[in-house]
C-alpha positions as a LaTeX table, in Angstrom:
\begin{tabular}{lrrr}
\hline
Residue & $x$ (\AA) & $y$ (\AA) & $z$ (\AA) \\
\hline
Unk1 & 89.50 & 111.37 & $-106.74$ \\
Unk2 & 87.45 & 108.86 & $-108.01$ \\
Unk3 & 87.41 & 106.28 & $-104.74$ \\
Unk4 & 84.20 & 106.04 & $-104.45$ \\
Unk5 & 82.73 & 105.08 & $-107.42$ \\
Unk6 & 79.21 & 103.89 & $-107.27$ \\
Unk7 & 79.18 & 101.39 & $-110.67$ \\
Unk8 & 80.67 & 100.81 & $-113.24$ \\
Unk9 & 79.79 & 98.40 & $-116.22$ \\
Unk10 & 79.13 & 97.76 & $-119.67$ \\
Unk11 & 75.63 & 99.03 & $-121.43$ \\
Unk12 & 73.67 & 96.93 & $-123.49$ \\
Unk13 & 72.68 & 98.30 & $-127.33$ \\
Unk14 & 69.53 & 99.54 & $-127.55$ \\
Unk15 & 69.09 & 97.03 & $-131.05$ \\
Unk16 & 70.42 & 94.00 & $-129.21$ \\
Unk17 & 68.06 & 94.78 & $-125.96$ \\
Unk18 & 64.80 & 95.47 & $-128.23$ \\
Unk19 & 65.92 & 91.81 & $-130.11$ \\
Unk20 & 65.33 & 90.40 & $-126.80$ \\
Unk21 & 69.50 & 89.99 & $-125.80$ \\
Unk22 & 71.95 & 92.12 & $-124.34$ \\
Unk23 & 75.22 & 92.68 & $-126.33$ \\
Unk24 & 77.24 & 90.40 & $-124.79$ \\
Unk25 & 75.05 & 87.10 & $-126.17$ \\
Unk26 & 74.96 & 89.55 & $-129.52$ \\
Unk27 & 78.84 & 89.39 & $-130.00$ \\
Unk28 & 79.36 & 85.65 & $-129.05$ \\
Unk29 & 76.11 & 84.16 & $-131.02$ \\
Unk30 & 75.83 & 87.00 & $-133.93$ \\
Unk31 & 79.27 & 88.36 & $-134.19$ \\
Unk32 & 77.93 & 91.88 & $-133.29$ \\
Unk33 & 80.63 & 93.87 & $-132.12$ \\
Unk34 & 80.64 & 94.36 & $-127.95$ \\
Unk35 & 81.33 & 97.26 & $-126.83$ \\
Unk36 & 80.56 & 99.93 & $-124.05$ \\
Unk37 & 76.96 & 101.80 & $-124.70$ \\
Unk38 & 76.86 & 105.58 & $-123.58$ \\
Unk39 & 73.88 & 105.72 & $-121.25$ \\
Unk40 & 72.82 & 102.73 & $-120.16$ \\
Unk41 & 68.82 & 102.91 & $-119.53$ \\
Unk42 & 68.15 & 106.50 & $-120.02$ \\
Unk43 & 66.32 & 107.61 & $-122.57$ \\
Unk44 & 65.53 & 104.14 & $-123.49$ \\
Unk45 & 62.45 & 104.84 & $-125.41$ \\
Unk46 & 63.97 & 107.35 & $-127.11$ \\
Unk47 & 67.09 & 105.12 & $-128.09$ \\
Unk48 & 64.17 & 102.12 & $-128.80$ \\
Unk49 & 62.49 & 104.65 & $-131.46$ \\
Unk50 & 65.36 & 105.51 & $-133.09$ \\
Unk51 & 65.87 & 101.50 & $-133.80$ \\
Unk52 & 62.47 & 100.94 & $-135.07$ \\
Unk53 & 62.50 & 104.03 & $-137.19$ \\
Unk54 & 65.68 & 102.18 & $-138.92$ \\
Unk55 & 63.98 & 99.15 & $-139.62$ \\
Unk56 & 60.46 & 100.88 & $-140.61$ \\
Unk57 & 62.87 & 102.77 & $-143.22$ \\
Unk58 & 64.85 & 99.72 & $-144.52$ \\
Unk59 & 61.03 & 97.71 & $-144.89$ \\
Unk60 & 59.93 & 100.40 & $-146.70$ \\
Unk61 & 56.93 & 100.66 & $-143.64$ \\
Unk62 & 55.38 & 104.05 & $-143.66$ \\
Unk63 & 57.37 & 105.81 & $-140.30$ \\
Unk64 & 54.84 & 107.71 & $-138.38$ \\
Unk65 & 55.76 & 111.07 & $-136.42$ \\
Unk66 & 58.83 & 111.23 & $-139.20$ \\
Unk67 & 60.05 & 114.60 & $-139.76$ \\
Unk68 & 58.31 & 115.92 & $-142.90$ \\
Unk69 & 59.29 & 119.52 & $-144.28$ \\
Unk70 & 57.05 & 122.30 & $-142.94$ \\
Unk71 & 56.19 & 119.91 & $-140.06$ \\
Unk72 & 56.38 & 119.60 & $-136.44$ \\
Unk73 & 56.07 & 116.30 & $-134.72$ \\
Unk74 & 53.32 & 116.12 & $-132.57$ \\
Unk75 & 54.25 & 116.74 & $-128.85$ \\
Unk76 & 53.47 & 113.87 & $-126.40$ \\
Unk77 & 51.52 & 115.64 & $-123.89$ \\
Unk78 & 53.48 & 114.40 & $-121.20$ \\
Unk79 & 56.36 & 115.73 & $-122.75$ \\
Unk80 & 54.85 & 119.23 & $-122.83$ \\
Unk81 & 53.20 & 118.90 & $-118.97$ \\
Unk82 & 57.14 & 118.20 & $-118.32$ \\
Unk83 & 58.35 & 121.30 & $-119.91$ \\
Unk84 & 55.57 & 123.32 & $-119.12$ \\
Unk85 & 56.40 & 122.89 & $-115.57$ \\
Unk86 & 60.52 & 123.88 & $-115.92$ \\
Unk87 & 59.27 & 126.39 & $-117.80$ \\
Unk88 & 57.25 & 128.29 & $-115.03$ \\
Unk89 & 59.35 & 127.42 & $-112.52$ \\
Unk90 & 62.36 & 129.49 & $-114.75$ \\
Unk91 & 59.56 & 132.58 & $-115.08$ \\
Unk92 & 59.32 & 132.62 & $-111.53$ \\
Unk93 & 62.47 & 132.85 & $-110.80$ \\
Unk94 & 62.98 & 135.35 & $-113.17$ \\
Unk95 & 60.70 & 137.58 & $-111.19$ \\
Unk96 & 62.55 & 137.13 & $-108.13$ \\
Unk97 & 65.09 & 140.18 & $-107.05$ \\
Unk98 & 68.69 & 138.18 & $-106.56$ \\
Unk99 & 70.31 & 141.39 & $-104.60$ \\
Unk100 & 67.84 & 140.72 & $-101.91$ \\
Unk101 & 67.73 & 136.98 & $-101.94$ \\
Unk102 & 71.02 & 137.16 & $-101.73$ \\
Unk103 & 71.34 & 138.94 & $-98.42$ \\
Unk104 & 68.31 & 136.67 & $-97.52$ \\
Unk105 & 70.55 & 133.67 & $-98.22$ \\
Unk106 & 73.83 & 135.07 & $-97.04$ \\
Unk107 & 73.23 & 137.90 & $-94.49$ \\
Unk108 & 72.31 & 141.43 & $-94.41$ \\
Unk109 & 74.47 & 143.42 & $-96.63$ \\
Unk110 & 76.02 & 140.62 & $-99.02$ \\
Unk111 & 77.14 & 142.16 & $-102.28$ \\
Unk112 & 78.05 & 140.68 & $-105.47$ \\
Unk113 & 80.91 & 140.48 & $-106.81$ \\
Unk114 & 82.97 & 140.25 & $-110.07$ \\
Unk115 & 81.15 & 138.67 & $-112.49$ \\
Unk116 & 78.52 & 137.12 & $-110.37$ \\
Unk117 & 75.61 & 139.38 & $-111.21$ \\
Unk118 & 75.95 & 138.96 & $-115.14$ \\
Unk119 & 76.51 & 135.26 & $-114.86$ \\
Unk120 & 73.62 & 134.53 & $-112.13$ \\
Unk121 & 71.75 & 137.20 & $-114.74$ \\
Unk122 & 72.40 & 134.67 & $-117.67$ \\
Unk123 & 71.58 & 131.49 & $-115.13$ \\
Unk124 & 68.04 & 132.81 & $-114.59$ \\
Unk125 & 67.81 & 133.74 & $-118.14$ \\
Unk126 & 67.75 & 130.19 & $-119.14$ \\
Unk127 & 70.72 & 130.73 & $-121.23$ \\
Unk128 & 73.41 & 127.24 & $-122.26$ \\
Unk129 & 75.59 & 126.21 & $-122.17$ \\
Unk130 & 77.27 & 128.84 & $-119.66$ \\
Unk131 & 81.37 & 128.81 & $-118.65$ \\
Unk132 & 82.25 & 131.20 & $-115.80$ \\
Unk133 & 85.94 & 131.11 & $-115.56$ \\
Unk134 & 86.93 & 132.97 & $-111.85$ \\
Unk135 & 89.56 & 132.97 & $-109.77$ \\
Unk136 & 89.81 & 130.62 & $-106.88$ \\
Unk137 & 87.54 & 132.34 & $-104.27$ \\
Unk138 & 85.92 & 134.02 & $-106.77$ \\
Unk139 & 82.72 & 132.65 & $-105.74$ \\
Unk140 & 81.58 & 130.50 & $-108.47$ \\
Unk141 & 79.60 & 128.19 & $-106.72$ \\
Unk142 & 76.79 & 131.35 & $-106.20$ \\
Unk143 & 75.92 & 130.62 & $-110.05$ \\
Unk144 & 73.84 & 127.30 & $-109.02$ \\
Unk145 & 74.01 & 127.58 & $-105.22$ \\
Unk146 & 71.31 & 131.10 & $-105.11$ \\
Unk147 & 69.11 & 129.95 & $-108.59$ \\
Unk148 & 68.58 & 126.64 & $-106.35$ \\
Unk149 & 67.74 & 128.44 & $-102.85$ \\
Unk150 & 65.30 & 131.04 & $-105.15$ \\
Unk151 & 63.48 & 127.76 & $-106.53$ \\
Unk152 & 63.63 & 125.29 & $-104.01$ \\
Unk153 & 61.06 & 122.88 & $-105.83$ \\
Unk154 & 63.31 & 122.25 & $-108.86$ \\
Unk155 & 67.03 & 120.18 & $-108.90$ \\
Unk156 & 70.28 & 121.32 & $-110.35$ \\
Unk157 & 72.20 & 118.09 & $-110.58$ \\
Unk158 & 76.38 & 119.49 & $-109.65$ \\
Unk159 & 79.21 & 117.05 & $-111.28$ \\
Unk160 & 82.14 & 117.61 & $-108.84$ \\
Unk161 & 85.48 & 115.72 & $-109.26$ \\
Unk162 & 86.62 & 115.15 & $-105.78$ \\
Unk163 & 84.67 & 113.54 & $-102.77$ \\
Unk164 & 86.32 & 116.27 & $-100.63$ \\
Unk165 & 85.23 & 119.28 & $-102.32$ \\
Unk166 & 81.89 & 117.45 & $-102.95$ \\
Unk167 & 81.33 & 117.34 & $-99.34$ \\
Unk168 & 82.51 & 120.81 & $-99.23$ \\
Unk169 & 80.01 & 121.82 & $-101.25$ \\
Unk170 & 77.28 & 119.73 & $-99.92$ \\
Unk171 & 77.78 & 121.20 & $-96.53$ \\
Unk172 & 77.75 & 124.96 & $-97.68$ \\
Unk173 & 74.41 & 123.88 & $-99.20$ \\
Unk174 & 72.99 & 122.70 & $-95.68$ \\
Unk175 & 74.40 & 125.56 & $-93.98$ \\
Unk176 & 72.41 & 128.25 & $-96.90$ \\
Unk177 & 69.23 & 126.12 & $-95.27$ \\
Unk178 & 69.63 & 124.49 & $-99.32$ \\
Unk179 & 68.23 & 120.78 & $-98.86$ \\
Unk180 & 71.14 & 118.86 & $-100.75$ \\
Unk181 & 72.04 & 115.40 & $-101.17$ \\
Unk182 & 75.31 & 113.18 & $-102.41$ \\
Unk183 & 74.12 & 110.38 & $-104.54$ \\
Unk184 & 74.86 & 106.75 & $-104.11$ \\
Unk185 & 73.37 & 103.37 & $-105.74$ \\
Unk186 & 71.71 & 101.07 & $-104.08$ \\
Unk187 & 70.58 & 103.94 & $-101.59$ \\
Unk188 & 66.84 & 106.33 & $-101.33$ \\
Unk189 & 67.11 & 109.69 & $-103.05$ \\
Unk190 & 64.90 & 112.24 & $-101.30$ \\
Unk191 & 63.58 & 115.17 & $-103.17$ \\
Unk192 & 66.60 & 117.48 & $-103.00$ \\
Unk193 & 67.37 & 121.22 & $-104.96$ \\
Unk194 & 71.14 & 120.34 & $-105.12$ \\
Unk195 & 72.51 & 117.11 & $-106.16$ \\
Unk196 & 75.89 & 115.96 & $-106.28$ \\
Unk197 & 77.66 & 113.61 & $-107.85$ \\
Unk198 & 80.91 & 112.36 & $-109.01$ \\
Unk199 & 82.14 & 112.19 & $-112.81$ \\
Unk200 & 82.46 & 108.21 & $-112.60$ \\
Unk201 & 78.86 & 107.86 & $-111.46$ \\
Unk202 & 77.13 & 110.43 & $-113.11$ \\
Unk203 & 77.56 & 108.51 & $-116.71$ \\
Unk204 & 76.31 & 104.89 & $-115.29$ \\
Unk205 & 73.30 & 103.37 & $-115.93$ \\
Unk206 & 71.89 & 104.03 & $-112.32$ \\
Unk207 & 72.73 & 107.57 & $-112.71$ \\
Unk208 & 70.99 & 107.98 & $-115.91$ \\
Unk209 & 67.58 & 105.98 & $-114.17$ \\
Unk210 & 67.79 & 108.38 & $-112.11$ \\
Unk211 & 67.74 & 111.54 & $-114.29$ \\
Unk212 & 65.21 & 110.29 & $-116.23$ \\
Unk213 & 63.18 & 110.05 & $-112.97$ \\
Unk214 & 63.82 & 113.43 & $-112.24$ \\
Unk215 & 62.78 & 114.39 & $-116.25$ \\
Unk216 & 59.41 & 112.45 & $-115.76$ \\
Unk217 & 58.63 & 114.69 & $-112.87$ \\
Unk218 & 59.51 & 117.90 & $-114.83$ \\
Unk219 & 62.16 & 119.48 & $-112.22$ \\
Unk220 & 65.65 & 119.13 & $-113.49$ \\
Unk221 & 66.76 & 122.29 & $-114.60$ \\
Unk222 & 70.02 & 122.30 & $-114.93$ \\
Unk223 & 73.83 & 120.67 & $-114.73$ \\
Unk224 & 76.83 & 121.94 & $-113.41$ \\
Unk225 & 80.37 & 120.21 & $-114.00$ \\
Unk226 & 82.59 & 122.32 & $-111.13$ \\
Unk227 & 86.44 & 122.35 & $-111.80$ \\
Unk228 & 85.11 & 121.43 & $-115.38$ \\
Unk229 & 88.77 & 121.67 & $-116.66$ \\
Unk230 & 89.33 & 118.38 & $-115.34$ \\
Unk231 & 87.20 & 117.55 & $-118.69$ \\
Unk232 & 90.66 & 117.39 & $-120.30$ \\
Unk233 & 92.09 & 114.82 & $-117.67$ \\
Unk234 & 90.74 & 112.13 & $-119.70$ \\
Unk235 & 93.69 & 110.05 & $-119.99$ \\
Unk236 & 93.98 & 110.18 & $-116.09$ \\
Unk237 & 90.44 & 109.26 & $-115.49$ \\
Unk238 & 88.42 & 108.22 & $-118.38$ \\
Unk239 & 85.03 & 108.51 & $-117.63$ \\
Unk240 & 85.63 & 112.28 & $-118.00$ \\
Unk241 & 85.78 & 112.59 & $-121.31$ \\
Unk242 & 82.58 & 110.94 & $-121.37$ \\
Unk243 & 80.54 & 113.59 & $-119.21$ \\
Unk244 & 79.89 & 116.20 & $-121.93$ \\
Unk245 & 78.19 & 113.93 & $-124.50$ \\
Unk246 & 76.09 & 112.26 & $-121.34$ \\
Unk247 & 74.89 & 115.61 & $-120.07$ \\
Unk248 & 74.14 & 116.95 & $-123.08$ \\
Unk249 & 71.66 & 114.44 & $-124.14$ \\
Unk250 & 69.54 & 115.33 & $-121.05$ \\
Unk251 & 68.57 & 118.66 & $-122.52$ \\
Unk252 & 68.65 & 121.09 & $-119.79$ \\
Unk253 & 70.52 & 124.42 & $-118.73$ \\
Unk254 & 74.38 & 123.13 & $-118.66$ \\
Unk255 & 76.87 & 125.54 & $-116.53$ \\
Unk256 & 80.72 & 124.86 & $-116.29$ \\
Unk257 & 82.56 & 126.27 & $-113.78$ \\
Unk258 & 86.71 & 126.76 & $-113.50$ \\
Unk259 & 89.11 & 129.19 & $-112.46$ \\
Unk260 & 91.49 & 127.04 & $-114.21$ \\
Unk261 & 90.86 & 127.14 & $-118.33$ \\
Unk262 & 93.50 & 129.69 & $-120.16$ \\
Unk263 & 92.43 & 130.89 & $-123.30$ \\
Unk264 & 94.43 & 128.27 & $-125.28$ \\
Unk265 & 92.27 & 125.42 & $-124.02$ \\
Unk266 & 89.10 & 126.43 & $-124.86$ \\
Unk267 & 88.99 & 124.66 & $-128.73$ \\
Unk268 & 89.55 & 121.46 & $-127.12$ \\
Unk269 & 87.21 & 122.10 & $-123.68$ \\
Unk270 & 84.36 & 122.81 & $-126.11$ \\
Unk271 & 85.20 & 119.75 & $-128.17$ \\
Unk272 & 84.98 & 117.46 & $-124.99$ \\
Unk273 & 82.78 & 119.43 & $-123.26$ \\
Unk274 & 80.53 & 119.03 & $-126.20$ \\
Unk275 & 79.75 & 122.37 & $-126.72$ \\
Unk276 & 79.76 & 125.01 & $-129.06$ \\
Unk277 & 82.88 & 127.45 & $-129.11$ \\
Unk278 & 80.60 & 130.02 & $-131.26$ \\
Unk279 & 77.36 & 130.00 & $-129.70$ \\
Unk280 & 78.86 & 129.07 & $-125.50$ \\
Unk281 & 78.40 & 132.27 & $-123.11$ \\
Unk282 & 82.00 & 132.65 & $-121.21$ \\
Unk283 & 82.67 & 135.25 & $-118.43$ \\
Unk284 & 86.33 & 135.66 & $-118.04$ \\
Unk285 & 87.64 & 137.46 & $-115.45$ \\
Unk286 & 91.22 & 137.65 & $-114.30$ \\
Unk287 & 92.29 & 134.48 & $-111.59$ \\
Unk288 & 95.78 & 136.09 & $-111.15$ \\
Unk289 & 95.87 & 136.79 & $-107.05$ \\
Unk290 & 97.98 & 139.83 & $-106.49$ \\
Unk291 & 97.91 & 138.44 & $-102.85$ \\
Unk292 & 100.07 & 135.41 & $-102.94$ \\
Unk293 & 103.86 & 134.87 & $-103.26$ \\
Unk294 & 105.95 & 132.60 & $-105.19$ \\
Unk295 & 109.27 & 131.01 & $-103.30$ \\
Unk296 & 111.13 & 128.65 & $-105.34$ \\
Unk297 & 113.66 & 126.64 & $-103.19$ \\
Unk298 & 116.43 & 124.32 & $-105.14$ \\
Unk299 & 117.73 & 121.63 & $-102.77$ \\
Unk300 & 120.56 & 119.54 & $-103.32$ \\
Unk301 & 122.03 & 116.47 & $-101.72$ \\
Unk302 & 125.63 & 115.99 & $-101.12$ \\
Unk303 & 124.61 & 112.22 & $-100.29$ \\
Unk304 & 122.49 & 111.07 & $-102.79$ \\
Unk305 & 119.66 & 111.27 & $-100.43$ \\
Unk306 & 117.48 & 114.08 & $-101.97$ \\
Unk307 & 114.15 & 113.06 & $-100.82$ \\
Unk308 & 115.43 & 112.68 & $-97.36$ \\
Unk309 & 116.94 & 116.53 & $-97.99$ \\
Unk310 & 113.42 & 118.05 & $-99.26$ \\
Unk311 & 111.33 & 116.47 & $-96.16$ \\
Unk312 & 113.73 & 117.89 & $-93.69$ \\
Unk313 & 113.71 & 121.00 & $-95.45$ \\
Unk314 & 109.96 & 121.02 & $-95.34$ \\
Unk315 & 109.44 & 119.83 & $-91.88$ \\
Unk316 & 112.02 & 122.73 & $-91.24$ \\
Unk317 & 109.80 & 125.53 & $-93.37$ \\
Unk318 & 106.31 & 124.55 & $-91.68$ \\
Unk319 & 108.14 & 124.57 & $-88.13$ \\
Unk320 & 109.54 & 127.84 & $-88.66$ \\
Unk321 & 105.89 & 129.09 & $-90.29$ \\
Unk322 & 104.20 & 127.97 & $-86.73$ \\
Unk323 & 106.76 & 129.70 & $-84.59$ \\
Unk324 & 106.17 & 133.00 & $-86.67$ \\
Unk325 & 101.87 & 132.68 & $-87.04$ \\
Unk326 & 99.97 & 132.30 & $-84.93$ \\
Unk327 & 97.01 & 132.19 & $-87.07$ \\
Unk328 & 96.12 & 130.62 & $-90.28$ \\
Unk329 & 96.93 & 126.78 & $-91.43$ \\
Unk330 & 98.74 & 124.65 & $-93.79$ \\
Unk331 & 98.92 & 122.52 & $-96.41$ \\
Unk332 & 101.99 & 120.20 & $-97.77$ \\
Unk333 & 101.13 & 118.45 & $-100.72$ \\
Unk334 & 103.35 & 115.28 & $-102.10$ \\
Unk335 & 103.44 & 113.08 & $-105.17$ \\
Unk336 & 103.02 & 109.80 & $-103.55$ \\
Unk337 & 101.16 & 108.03 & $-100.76$ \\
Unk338 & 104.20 & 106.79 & $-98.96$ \\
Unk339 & 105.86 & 110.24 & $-99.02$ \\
Unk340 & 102.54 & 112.18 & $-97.65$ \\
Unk341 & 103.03 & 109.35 & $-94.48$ \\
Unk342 & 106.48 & 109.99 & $-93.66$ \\
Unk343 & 106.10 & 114.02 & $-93.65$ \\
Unk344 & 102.69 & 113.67 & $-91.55$ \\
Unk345 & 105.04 & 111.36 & $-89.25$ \\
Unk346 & 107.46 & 114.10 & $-89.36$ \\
Unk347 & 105.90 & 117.04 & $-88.55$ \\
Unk348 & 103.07 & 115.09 & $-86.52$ \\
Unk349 & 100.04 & 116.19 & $-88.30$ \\
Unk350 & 96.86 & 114.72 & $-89.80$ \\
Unk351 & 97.06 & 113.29 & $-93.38$ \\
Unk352 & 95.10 & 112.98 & $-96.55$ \\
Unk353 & 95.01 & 111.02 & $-99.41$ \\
Unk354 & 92.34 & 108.58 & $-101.62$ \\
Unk355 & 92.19 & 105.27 & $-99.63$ \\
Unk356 & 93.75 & 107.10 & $-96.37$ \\
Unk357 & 89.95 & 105.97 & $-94.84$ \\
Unk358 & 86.28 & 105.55 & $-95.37$ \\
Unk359 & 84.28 & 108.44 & $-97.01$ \\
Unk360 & 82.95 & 109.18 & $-93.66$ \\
Unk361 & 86.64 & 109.25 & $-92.26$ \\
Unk362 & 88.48 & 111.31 & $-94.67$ \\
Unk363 & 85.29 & 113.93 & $-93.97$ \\
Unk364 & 86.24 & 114.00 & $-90.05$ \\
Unk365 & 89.96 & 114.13 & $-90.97$ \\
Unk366 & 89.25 & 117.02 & $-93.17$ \\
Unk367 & 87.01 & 118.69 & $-90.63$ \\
Unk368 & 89.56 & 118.23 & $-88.21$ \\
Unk369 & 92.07 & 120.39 & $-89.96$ \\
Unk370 & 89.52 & 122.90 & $-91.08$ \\
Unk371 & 88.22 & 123.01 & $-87.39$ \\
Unk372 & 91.59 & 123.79 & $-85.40$ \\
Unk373 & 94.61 & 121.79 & $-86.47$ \\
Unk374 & 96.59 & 123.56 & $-88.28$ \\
Unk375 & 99.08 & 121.52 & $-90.65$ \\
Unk376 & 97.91 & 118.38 & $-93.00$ \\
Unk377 & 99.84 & 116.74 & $-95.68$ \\
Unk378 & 98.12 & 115.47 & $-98.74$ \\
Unk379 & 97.99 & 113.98 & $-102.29$ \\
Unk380 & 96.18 & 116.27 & $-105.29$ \\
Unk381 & 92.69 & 113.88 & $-103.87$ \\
Unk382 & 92.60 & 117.25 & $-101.67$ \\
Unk383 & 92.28 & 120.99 & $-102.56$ \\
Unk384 & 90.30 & 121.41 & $-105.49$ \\
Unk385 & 87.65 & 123.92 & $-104.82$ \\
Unk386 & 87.71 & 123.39 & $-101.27$ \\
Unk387 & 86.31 & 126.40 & $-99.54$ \\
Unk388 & 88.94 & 126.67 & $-96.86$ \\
Unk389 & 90.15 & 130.51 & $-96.64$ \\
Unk390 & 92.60 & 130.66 & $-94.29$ \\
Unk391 & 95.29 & 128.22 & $-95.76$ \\
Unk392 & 98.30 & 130.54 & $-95.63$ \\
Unk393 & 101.37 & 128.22 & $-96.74$ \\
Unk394 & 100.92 & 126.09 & $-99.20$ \\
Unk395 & 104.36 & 123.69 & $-99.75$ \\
Unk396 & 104.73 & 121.59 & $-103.01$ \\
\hline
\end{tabular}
């Protein structure tokens, strides 16, 4: 999920940077302890402030712009330009009638449904942070996807897991006539509603430049982390746990989106989500599908040879599946690189995992299966969120 990373590296202190060294000549020369920074450039200034308010306060200098009781700091003016703008940009939208842009955006007589009206209601509101916790197909991705095609001129920055599903998404985007971009270091960034981005990248330095960027010109107006319960994959993939405290610090609109977050998880989302389980807005509708069917089959091997056993059983399964449907595809997921090649060899069919290709491959291999063939056998780097809604066999 996370192949293609855009940097990774270790942030300099905002005390060592402002003493004119980064923190790696701090911990070999003055025994300051290195270690990993949260954000890298963004919000320097503000990081640089809080260090010279420290040492103004341990001088005993007089610390202008402190908080005083019954006081207000003064607003920069560019500050307030910056807000002023996000600000009328939310009224407008506000005045805008959603039923009809959404038949505008999706075709004459599009209705909502579920949840979607109360949560897009809450979106336009300007009410954080938001979780909307749907079933798969549910259609979760409306909640930033119309806001952005109703105000075109701002940016909703989305935080999606997998490159797959983040090209998913990004084509949807293009096909709503939603200008959308995937960001990379080292490349341009047009002007773009929709921006997407990966968990590893989205709490790097660059990354953080480039919010910042987006801040000065007043139109970021809000984050979305889709699939956010991979939050609690932190062990698996670190940077994840870092994403709540990153986003939160950028002080706009923050939406999470799931269909997979039970009740029982919700103390410890919030806590890495960095949110507030008392003052969060969740919709929670039901993500049981009354539509699907559960087969459990127990295979054993008289041989010893049980993986041998399950792949013939599965070639056998999807074989049988073909003959029967004519319609409708596939998908055989396995636990291991090496296994997902022999099955594809077995049933001759197109394969998918993380270093299988390029990111510009794995896209054509995926749009090759979406497009007409019918079977592909994967790792878990495919099938989260992927808007593909005619899968129906699905082997484990």
């Amino acid at each position: 999920g996370a192949e293609d990373e855009d940097e990774d590296g270790i942030d300099d202190e905002a005390s060592d940077l402002q003493a004119g060294h980064g923190t790696h000549v701090a911990g070999m020369i003055y025994a300051r302890e290195l270690q990993q920074g949260l954000s890298g450039t963004a919000m320097a200034r503000e990081r640089f402030r809080e260090v010279s308010t420290k040492w103004h306060r341990f001088f005993d200098f007089h610390v202008r712009d402190a908080a005083q009781p019954g006081k207000k700091r003064k607003r920069d003016p560019f500050e307030s330009a910056r807000d002023e703008a996000r600000y009328e940009r939310l009224h407008k939208l506000q005045q805008v009638n959603i039923s009809g842009q959404l038949q505008q955006m999706m075709g004459r007589g599009t209705e909502f449904r579920g949840q979607q009206s109360s949560v897009l209601r809450a979106v336009i509101a300007g009410d954080t942070p938001i979780v909307q916790i749907t079933s798969t197909g549910g259609g979760k991705s409306l909640s930033f996807m119309l806001p952005a095609y109703c105000s075109p001129d701002g940016a909703t920055i989305v935080i999606v897991p997998l490159v797959a599903l983040q090209q998913d998404l990004f084509e949807r985007c293009i096909k709503l006539k939603i200008t959308a971009s995937i960001w990379k270091s080292r490349q341009a960034h047009p002007p773009a509603s929709v921006v997407f981005v990966t968990p590893e990248s989205a709490v790097t330095a660059g990354f953080d430049d480039y919010v910042s960027r987006l801040q000065s010109r007043g139109v970021l107006d809000r984050v979305v982390v889709d699939e956010c319960h991979t939050l609690l994959d932190g062990d698996f993939r670190p940077k994840l746990s870092e994403v709540g405290q990153v986003i939160r610090r950028w002080g706009v609109q923050r939406l999470f989106l799931t269909a997979t977050l039970g009740p029982d998880e919700m103390g410890e989302f919030c806590k890495v989500a960095a949110i507030s389980p008392t003052q969060s807005i969740v919709f929670r509708s039901k993500t049981t599908r009354p539509n699907i069917q559960y087969r459990v089959i127990k295979i054993e091997s008289a041989f010893n040879n049980q993986e041998d056993e399950e792949n013939n059983k599965v070639r056998e399964m999807v074989q049988q599946w073909l003959r029967q449907s004519q319609e409708g595809k596939a998908v055989v997921y396995a636990g291991s690189v090496d296994r997902v090649k022999r099955i594809g060899d077995m049933l001759r069919c197109g394969t998918y995992y993380s270093g299988v290709d390029t990111a510009q491959g794995k896209n054509d291999r995926l749009k090759t299966w979406i497009q007409g063939e019918r079977v592909i056998v994967a790792t878990s780097a495919l099938g989260l969120g992927i808007d593909v809604p005619d899968v129906r066999l699905v082997v484990h």
